[in-house]
C-alpha positions as CSV (number, residue, x, y, z in Angstrom):
1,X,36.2,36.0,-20.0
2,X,33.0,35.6,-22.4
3,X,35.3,34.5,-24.9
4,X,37.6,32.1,-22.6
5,X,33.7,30.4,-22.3
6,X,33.6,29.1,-25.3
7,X,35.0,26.1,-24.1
8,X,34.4,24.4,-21.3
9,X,35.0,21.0,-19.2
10,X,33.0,20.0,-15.9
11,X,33.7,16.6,-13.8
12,X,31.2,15.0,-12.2
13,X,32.1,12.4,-9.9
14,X,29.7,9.1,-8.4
15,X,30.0,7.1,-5.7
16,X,27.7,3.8,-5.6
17,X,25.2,5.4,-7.7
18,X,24.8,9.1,-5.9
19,X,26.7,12.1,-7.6
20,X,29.2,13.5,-4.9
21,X,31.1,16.1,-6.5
22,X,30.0,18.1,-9.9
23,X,32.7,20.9,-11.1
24,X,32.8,23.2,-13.7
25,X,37.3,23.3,-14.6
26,X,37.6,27.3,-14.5
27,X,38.5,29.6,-12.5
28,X,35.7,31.7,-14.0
29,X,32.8,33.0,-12.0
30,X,30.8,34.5,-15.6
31,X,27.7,35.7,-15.8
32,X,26.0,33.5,-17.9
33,X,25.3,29.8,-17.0
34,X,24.9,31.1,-13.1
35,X,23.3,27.5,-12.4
36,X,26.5,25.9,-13.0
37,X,29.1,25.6,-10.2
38,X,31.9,27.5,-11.7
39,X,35.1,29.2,-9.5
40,X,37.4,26.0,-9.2
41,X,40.2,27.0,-7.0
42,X,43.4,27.4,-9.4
43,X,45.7,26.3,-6.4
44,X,44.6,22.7,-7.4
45,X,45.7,22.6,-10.6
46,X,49.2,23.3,-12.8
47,X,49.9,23.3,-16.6
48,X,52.8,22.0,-18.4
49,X,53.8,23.0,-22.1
50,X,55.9,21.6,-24.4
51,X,54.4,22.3,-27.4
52,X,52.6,21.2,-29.5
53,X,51.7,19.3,-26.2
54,X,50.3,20.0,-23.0
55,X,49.1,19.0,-19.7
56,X,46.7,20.6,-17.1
57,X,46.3,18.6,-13.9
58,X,43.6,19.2,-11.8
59,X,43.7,17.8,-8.3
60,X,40.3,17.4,-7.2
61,X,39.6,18.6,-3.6
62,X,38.3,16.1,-1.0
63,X,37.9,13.7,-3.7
64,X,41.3,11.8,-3.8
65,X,41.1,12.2,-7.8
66,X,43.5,13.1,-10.1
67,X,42.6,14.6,-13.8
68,X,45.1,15.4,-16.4
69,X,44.3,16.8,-19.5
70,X,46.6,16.2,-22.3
71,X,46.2,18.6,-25.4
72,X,48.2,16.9,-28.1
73,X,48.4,19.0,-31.8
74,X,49.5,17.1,-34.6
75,X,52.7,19.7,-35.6
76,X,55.0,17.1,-36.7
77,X,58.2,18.6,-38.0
78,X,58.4,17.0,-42.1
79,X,55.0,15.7,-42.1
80,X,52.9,18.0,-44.3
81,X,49.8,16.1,-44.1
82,X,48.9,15.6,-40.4
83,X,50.6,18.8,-39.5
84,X,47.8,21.0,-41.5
85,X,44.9,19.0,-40.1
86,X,42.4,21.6,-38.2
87,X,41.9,19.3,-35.1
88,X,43.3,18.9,-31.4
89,X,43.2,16.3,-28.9
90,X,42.4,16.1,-25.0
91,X,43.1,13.1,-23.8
92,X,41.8,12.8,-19.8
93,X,43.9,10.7,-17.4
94,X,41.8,9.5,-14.7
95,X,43.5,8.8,-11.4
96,X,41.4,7.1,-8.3
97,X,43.5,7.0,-5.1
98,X,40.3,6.2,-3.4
99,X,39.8,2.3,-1.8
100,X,36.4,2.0,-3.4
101,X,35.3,2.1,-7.4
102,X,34.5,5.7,-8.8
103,X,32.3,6.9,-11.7
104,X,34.1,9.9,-13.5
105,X,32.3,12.0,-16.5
106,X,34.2,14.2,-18.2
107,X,31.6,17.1,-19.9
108,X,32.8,19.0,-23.1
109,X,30.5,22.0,-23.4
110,X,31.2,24.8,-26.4
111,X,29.0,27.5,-28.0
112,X,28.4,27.1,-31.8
113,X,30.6,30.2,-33.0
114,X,34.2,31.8,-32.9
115,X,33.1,35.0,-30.4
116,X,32.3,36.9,-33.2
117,X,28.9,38.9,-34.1
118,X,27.7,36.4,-36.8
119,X,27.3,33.8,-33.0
120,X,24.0,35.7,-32.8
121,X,22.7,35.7,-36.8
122,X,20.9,32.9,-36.4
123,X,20.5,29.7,-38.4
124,X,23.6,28.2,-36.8
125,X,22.7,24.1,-35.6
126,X,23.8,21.3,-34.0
127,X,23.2,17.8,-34.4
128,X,25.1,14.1,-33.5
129,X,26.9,12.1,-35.2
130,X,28.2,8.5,-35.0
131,X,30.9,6.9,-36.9
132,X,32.8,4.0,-37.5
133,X,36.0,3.0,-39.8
134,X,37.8,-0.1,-39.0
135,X,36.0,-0.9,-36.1
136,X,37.0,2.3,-34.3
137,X,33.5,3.7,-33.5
138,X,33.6,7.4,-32.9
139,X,30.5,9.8,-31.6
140,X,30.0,13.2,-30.4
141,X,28.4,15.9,-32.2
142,X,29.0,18.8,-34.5
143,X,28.0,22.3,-34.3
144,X,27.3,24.0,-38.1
145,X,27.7,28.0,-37.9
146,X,26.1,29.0,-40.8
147,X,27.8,32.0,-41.6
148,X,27.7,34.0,-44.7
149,X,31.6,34.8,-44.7
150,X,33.6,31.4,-44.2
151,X,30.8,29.0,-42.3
152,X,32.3,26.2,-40.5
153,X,31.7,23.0,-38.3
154,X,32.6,22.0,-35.4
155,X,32.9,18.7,-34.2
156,X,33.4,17.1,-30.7
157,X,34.2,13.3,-31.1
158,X,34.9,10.6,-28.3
159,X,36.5,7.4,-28.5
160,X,33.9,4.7,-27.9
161,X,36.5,2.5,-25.8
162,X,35.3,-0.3,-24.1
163,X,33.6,0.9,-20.7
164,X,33.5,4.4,-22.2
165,X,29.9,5.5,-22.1
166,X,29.0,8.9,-24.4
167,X,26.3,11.0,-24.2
168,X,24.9,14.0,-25.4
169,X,23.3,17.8,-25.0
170,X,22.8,18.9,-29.1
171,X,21.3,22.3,-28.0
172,X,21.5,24.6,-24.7
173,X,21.4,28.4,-24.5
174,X,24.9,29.6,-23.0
175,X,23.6,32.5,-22.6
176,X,21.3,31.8,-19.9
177,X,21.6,30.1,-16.3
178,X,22.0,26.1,-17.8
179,X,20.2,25.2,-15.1
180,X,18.8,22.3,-17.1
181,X,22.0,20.9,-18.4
182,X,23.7,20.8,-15.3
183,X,20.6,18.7,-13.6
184,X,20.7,16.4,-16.5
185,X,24.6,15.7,-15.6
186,X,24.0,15.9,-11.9
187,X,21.3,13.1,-11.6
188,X,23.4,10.2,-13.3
189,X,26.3,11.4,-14.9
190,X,25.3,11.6,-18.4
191,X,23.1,13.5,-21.1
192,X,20.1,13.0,-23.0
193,X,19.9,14.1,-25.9
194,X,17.1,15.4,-28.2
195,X,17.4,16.7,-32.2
196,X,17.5,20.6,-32.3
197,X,16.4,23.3,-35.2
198,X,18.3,26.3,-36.6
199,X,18.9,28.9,-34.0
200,X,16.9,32.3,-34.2
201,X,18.7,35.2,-35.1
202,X,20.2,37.0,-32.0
203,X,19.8,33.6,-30.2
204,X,23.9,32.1,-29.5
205,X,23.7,27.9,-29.0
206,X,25.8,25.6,-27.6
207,X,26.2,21.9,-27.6
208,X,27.9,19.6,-25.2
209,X,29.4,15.9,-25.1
210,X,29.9,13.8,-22.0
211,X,32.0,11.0,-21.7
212,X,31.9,8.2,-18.8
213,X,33.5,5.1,-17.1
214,X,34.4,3.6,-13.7
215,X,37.9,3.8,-12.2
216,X,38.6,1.1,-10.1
217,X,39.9,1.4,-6.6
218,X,43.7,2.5,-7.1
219,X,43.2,2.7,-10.8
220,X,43.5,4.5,-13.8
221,X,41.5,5.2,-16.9
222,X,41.4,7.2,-20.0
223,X,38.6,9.2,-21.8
224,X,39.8,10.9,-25.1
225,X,38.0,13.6,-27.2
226,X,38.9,15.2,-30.1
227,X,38.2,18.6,-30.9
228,X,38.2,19.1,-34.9
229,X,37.3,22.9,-37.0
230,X,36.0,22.4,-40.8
231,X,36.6,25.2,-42.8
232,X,37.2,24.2,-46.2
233,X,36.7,27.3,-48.2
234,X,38.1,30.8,-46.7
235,X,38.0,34.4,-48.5
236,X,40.0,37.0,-46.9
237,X,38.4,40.6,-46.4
238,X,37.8,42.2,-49.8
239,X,36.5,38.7,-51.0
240,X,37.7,38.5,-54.2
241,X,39.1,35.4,-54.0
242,X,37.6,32.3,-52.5
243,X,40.8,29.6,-51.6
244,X,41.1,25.8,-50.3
245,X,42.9,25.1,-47.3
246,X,45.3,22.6,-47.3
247,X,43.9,19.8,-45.2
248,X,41.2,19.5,-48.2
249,X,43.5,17.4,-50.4
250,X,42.9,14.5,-47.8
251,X,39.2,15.3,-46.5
252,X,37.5,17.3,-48.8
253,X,36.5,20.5,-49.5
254,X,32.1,20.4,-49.1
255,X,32.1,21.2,-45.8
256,X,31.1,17.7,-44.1
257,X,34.9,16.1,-42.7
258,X,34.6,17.0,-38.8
259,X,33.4,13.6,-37.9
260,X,36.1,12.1,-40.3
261,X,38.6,14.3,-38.7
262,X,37.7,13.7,-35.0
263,X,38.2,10.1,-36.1
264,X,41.6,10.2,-37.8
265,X,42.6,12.4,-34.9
266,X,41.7,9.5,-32.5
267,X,43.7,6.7,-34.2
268,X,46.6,8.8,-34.8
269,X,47.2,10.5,-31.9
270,X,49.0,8.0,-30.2
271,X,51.8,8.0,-33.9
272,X,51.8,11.4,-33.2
273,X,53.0,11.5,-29.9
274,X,55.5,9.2,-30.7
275,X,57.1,11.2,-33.4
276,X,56.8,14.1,-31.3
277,X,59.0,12.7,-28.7
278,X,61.1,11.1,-30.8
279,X,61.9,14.5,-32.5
280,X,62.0,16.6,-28.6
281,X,63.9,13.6,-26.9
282,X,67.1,14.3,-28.7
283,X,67.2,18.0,-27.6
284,X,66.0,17.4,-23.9
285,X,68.4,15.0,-23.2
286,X,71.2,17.3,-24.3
287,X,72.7,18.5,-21.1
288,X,75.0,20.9,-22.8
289,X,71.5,22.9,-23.5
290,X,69.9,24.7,-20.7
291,X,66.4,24.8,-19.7
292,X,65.0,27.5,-20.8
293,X,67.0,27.2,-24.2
294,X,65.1,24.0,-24.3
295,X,61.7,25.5,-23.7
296,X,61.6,28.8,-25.7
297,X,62.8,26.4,-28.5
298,X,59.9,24.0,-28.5
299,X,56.8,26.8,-26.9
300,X,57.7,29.2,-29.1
301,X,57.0,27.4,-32.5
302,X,53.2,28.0,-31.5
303,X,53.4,30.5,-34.3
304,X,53.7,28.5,-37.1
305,X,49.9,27.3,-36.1
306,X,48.6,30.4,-34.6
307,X,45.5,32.5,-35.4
308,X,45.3,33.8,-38.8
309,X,47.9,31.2,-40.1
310,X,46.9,29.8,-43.4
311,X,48.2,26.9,-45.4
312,X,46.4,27.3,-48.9
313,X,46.5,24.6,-51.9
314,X,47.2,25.8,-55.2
315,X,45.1,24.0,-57.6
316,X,47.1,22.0,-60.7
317,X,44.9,24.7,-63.0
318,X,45.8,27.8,-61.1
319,X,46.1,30.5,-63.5
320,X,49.3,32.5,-63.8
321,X,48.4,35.6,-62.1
322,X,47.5,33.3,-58.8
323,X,51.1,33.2,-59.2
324,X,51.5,36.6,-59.0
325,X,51.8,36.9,-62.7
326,X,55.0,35.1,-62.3
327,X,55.5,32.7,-65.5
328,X,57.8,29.3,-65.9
329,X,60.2,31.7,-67.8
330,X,61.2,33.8,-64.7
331,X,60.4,31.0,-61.9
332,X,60.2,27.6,-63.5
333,X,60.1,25.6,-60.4
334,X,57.7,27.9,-58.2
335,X,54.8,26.3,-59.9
336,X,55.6,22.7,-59.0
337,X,56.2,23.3,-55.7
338,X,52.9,25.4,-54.5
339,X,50.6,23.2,-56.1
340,X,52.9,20.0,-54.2
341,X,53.4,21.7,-50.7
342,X,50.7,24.9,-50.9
343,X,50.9,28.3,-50.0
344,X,51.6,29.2,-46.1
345,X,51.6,32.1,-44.2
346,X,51.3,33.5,-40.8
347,X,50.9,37.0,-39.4
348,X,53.5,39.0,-37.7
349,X,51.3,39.4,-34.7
350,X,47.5,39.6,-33.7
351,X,48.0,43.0,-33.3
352,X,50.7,43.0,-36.0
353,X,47.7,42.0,-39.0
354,X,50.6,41.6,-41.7
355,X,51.3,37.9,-43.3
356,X,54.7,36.7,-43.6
357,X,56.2,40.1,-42.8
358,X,60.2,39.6,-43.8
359,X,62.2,41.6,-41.6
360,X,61.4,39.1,-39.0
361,X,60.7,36.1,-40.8
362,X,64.4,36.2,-41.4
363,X,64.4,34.8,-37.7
364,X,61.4,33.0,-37.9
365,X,62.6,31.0,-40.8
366,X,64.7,28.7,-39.1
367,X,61.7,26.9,-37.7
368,X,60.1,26.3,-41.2
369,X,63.5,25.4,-43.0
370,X,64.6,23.2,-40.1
371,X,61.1,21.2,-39.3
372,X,59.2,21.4,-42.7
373,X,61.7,23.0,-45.3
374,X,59.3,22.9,-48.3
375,X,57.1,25.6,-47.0
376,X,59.7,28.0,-46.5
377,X,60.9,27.0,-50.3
378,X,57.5,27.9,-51.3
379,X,57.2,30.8,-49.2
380,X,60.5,32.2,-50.5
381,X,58.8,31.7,-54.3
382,X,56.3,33.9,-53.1
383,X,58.7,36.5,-52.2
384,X,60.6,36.2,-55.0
385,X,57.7,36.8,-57.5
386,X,56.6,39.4,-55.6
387,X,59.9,41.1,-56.0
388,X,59.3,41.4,-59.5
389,X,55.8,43.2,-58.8
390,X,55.1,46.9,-58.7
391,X,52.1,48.5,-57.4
392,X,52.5,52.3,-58.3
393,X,49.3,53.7,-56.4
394,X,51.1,56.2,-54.0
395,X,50.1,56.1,-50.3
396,X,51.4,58.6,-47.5
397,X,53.8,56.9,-45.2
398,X,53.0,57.3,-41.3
399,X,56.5,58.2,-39.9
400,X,57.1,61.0,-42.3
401,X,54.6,61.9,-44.3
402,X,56.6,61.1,-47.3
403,X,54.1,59.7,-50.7
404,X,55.8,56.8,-52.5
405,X,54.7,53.7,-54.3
406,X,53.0,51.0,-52.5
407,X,55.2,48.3,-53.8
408,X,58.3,49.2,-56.0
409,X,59.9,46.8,-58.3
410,X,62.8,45.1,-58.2
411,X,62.8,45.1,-53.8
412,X,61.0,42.5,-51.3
413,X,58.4,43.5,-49.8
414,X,57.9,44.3,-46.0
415,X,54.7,41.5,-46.1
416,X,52.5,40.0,-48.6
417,X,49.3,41.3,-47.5
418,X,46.5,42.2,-44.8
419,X,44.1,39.2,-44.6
420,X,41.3,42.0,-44.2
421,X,42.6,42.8,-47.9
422,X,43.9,40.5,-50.2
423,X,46.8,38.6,-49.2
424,X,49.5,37.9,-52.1
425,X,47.7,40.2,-54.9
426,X,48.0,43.4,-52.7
427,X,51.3,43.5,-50.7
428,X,52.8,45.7,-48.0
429,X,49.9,46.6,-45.9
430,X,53.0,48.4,-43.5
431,X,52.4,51.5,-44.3
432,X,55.2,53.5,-41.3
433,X,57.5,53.6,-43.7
434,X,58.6,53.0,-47.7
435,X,60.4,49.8,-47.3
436,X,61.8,50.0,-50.8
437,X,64.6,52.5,-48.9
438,X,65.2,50.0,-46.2
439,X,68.5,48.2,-46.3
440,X,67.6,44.9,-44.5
441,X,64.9,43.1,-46.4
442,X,66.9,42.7,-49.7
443,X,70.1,40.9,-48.6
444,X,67.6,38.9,-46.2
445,X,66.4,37.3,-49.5
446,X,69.8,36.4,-50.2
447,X,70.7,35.2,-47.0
448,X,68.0,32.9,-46.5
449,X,68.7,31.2,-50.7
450,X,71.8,30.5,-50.0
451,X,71.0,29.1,-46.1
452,X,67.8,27.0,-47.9
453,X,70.3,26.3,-50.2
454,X,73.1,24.9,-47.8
455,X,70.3,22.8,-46.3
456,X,67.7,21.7,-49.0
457,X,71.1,21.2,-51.4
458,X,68.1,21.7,-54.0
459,X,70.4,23.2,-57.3
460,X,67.4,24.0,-59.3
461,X,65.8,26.4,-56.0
462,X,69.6,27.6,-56.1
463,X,69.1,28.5,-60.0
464,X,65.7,29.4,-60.3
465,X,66.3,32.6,-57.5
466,X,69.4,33.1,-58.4
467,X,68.6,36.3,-60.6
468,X,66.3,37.5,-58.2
469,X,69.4,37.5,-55.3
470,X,71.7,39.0,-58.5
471,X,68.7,41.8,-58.8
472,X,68.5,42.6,-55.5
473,X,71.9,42.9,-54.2
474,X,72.2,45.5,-57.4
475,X,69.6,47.6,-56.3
476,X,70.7,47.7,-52.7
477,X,74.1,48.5,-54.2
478,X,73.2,52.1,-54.2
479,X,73.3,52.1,-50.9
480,X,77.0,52.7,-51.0
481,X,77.3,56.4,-51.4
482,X,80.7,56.3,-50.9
483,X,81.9,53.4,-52.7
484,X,83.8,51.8,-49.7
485,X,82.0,48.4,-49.8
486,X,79.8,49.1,-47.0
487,X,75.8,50.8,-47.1
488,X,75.0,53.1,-45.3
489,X,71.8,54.1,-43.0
490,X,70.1,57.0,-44.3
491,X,68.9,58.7,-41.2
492,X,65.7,57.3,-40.8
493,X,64.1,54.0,-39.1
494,X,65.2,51.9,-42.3
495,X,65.7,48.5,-41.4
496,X,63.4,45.5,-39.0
497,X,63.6,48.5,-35.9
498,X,61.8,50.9,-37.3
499,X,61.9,52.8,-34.6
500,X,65.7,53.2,-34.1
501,X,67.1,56.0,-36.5
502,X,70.4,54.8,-37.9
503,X,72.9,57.3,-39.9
504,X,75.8,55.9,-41.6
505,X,77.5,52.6,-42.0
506,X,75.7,50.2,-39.1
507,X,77.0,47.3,-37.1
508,X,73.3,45.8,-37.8
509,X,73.0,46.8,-41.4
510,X,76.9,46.6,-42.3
511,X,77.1,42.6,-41.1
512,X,74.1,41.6,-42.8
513,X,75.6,43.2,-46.0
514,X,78.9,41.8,-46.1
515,X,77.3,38.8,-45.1
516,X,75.1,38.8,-47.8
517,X,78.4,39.5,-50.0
518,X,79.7,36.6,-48.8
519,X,77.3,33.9,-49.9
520,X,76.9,35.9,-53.3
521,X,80.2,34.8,-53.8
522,X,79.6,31.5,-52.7
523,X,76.4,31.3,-54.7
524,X,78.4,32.4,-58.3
525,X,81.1,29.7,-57.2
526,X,78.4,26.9,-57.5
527,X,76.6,27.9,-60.2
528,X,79.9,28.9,-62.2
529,X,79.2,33.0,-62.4
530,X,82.8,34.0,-63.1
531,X,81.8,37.7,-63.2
532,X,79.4,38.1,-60.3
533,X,82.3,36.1,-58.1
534,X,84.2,38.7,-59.1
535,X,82.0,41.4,-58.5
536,X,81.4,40.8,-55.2
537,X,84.9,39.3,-54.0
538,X,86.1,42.6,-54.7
539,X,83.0,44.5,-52.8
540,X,84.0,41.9,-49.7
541,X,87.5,42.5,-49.9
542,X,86.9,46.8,-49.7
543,X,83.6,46.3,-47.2
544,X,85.5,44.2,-44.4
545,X,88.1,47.2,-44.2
546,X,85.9,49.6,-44.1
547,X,83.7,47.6,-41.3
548,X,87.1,47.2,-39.3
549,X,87.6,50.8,-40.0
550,X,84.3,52.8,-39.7
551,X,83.4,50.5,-36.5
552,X,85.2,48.5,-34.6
553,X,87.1,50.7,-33.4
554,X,86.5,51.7,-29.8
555,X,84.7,54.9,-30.7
């Protein structure tokens, strides 16, 4: 739960100048911050999702007051600006079903860190800010964690709305009973502040924001807070390579855009949520769709935005081999387009630690192509180049002990990297088997060209991979021991369930293939390939017989 802690929100609630109800909005009962009153009773409150929204309401017992927490993330399907900013709203509904006026106060208390070990190195500090940009005044404060391995700020920003009254805590220790803090709240509903110095090493700080108003009798008011993370500058694990994230084309990469970004966030939310709905409506309102079609479709996207994803820029003097080694001569337009739309990825799983692992992706691509189709264009010129890599260092495979190349040439990869190594120069940290014998990755590729293909209707993506897919369907041509049309399993795990041993020609396998034959065809039709639609019409024409044949039938 320590790490649940890191953010918090407490009400306090006043009634003709006297505080009559102070609440910390957790279930929690932690150990630390003991003088706080923690243990809200979750029978009072629900949450809603429909990502990237979300609503917790909180019904406040005895006090005839309703709070509901919007969270609002700017994921905004074609919109490759607002949708890599590193910032979340949470907007608070106020509700007073009382007869007489209210004071509300909505406290936002974090600790300066990510619930790592460098929270206790010391020299992490916290200070206010204020803002204002077209007479939209924004305050709050920021909390700079000085670590030696990608620092950060974070920043806590309130909209100074008319009525809205914010205040401040720059420095408390979470780790002790915040006795003081809560006092401080509890005597008149907001904080004073006072400047703060570095933290000691093995010392953890935390800061807090409070923002106020009155709710009339029977009335409704809004306080809105805007939670933003500046990381500009990230290295992954063997720090080799130091990269820009993506958001820095618009704010900057030294280190000093929260308070810019809690602003944006503030003024934009409100677009946002429009183009959100406008882009859900469509689907809920489809009563041909069921519920839970509707839901998985829309709460399951949090992965395109979940931990370890990274959206990269690719500066306009990025030297070839930050391309992989790839030059114009093999991938002409793969250059154009990272340095346009940046480099994404995402991990398989938190306990998965694999980025842009293809065997699944496959499914996962749908989302990207669909909602913002020039990341999975330049995703897929990352694959492709890496296709044309080799890494010959021999490692021993888990399953079966087997020693083969890390990466061999002329296959995709199962992943482009660990981010504990070095993600896009060292590829396939899977290591359970030697993907280069699976038989589902390569036609994958080819599956997912010609589907960006039919949707993009970009000819020169269609040209520049289209010797990759020709290279790839030829390797995984050998496959077919027997010639029939079909490939064949090899008696191992070799495909996306790599723990199902298949032997043989496979429903799984088998479709993908001829599916993959398929849009070969279709692909050398297009680009006017007279042999390779000839090649591969006559593979289809043997393959579907022998599917027919070696499967469906009854046995």
């Amino acid at each position: 739960s320590d790490l649940n802690l890191l953010i918090t929100f407490t009400v306090c609630l006043r009634r003709r100048g006297q505080t009559v109800y102070q609440q910390v909005l957790s279930v929690e009962r932690p150990h630390t911050l003991q003088g706080w009153n923690w243990g809200y009773y979750g029978s009072q409150a629900f949450y809603h999702a429909l990502y990237p929204r979300a609503w917790t309401v909180y019904q406040l017992p005895g006090q005839n007051v309703t709070l509901t927490c919007r969270q609002v993330s700017p994921i905004i399907p074609h919109n490759y600006k607002d949708s890599s900013l590193p910032l979340a709203l949470l907007i608070w509904d106020v509700e007073n079903f009382n007869d007489e006026e209210i004071e509300v106060t909505i406290m936002f208390s974090l600790r300066n860190g990510s619930g790592s070990r460098s929270d206790q190195a010391g020299g992490h500090w916290n200070e206010s800010f204020h803002r204002s940009e077209a007479g939209e005044p924004v305050s709050g404060v920021l909390l700079h964690h000085a670590a030696k391995i990608n620092p950060f700020t974070l920043g806590v920003g309130v909209r100074e709305a008319p009525g809205v009254l914010v205040s401040h805590c720059t420095e408390f220790d979470p780790s002790g009973m915040g006795q003081a803090l809560w006092k401080d709240l509890l005597e008149d509903g907001k904080l004073d502040s006072r400047p703060t110095a570095p933290s000691v090493k093995g010392r953890m700080v935390a800061a807090a924001v409070a923002a106020g108003c009155s709710v009339p009798a029977g009335g409704r008011r809004t306080l809105e807070f805007c939670l933003s993370w500046d990381m500009p500058k990230i290295c992954f694990g063997s720090g080799e390579k130091m990269y820009r994230r993506r958001y820095t084309r618009y704010f900057g990469c030294e280190g000093d855009s929260a308070p810019a970004l809690c602003q944006y966030g503030l003024t934009h939310y409100h677009d946002w949520e429009q183009q959100i709905h406008s882009w859900q409506d469509q689907i809920l309102q489809d009563g041909n769709l069921p519920d839970w079609y509707k839901s998985a479709l829309f709460n399951e996207l949090y992965f395109v935005a979940d931990g370890g994803t990274v959206w990269l820029e690719v500066p306009s003097d990025a030297a070839e081999d930050e391309l992989l080694g790839i030059g114009a001569k093999d991938l002409p337009g793969m250059k154009s387009i990272l340095q346009e739309y940046g480099r994404f990825a995402y991990l398989e799983g938190q306990e998965y630690r694999m980025y842009n692992t293809y065997d699944v992706h496959f499914y996962a691509s749908f989302a990207l192509i669909m909602l913002w189709p020039q990341l999975q264009i330049s995703l897929q010129y990352d694959m492709a180049a890496a296709v044309l890599t080799e890494d010959q260092k021999r490692v021993k495979y888990l399953m079966d002990g087997s020693r083969a190349p890390v990466k061999t040439k002329n296959v995709v990869p199962h992943d482009v990297g660990d981010p504990a190594d070095e993600p896009w120069q060292k590829l396939n940290a899977y290591v359970i088997h030697d993907t280069a014998r699976w038989k589902d990755l390569n036609i994958k590729f080819v599956l997912q060209v010609y589907r960006d293909f039919h949707i993009t209707r970009s000819s020169s993506y269609l040209k520049d991979l289209w010797s990759i897919c020709k290279t790839l369907m030829d390797f995984t041509l050998q496959f077919d021991v027997d010639g029939d049309g079909l490939i064949e399993n090899s008696g191992f795990a070799d495909q996306t369930y790599d723990g199902w041993v298949m032997t043989g020609p496979s429903s799984y396998c088998g479709g993908l293939w001829l599916a993959a034959v398929c849009v070969m065809c279709h692909m050398a039709e297009i680009l006017g390939d007279s042999a390779i639609h000839e090649k591969y019409s006559t593979i289809l024409s043997k393959g579907k017989e022998a599917f027919e044949k070696r499967l469906w039938n009854g046995e």
